[in-house]
C-alpha positions in Angstrom: 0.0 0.0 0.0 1.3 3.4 -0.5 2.4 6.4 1.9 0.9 9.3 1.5 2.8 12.6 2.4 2.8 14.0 5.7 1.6 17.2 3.6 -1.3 15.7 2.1 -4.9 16.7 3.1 -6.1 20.0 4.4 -2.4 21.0 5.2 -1.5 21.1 1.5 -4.7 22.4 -0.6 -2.8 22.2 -3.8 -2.2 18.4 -4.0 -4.2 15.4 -4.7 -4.1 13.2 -1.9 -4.9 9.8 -3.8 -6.6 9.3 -6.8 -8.5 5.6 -7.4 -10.8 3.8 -9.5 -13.7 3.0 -7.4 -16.2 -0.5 -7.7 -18.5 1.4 -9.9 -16.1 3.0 -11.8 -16.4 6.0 -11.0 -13.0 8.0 -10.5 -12.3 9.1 -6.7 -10.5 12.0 -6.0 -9.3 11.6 -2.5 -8.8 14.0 0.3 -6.9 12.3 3.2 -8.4 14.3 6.4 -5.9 12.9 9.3 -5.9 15.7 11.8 -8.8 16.8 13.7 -11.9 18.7 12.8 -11.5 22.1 14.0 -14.0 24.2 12.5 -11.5 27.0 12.2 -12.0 29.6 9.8 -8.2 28.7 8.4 -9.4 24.8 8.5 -12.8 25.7 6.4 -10.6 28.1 4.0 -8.3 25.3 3.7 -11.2 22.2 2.7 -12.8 24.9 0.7 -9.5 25.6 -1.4 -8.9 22.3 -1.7 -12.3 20.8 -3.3 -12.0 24.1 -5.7 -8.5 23.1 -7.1 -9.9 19.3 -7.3 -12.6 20.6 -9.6 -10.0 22.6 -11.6 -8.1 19.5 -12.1 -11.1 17.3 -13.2 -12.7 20.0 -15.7 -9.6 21.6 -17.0 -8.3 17.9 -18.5 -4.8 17.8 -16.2 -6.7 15.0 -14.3 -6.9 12.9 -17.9 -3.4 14.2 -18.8 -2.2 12.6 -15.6 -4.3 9.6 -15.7 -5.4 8.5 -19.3 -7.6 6.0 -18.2 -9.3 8.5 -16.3 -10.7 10.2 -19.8 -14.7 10.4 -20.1 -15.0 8.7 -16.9 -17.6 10.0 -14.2 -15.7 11.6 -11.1 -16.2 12.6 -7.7 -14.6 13.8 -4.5 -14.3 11.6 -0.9 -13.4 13.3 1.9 -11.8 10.5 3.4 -12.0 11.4 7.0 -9.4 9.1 9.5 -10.6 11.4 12.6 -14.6 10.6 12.3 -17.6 13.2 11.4 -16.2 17.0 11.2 -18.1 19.6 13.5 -21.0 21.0 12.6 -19.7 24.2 10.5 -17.6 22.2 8.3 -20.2 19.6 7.8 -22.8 22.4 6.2 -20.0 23.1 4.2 -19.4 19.6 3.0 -23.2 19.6 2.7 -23.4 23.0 0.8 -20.5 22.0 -1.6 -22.1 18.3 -2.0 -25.0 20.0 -3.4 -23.8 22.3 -5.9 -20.9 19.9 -7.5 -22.9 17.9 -9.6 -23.6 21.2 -11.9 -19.8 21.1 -13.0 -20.1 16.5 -13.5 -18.8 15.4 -10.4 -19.8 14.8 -6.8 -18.8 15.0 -3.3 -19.2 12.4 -0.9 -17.4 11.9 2.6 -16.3 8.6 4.5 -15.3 8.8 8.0 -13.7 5.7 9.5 -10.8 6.1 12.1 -9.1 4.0 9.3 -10.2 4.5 5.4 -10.8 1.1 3.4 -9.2 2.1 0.1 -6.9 1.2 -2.0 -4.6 3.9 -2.6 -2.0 5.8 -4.6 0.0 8.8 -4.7 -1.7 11.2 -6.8 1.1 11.0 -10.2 1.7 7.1 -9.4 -0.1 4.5 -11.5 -4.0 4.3 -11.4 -5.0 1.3 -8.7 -8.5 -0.7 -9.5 
């Protein structure tokens, strides 16, 4: 299984965590959440950045540049939460987000597990199924 980067989730809003290939086929975008839910405005700013350059990545065509196989495939985001539910403020805007994403072709859906069941990879590795 892969390491992901100390830097990766909300502490590094410019990176994809993991990209994956889910069971339906749809393609995951990943964002590793493995500190605490604050609720901070910084924290917010930070998720909020973060899902914004994921869209950018999916709708300006450097996600199928990266990933060929990705290429008229349906997509979607996962906050993949290790540290359970977020706090109520972040969670409307998880919510709020959730709702408006499918206008641009993707989604938004979050998991939280202490532990994420995924199979993973560094976002510029090779594509896992």
């Amino acid at each position: 299984m892969a390491q992901e980067s100390p830097e990766a989730g909300l502490l590094d809003p410019g990176t994809v965590d993991l990209i994956v290939e889910a069971s339906d086929g749809v393609i995951e975008l990943l964002i590793v959440q493995s500190y605490p839910w604050s609720g901070s405005e910084s924290q917010i700013k930070s998720l909020q950045d973060k899902i914004h350059n994921y869209v950018g990545y999916a709708l300006d065509g450097q996600m199928n540049r990266d990933e060929s196989m990705t290429a008229d495939r349906p997509w979607r985001i996962v906050v993949a939460s290790r540290q359970g539910r977020p706090d109520v403020r972040t969670q409307k805007v998880l919510d709020t987000l959730a709702e408006v994403l499918p206008r641009y072709g993707g989604g938004l859906i979050s998991r939280y597990d202490r532990r994420p069941k995924f199979t993973q990879r560094p976002a510029g590795g090779a594509l896992c199924r």
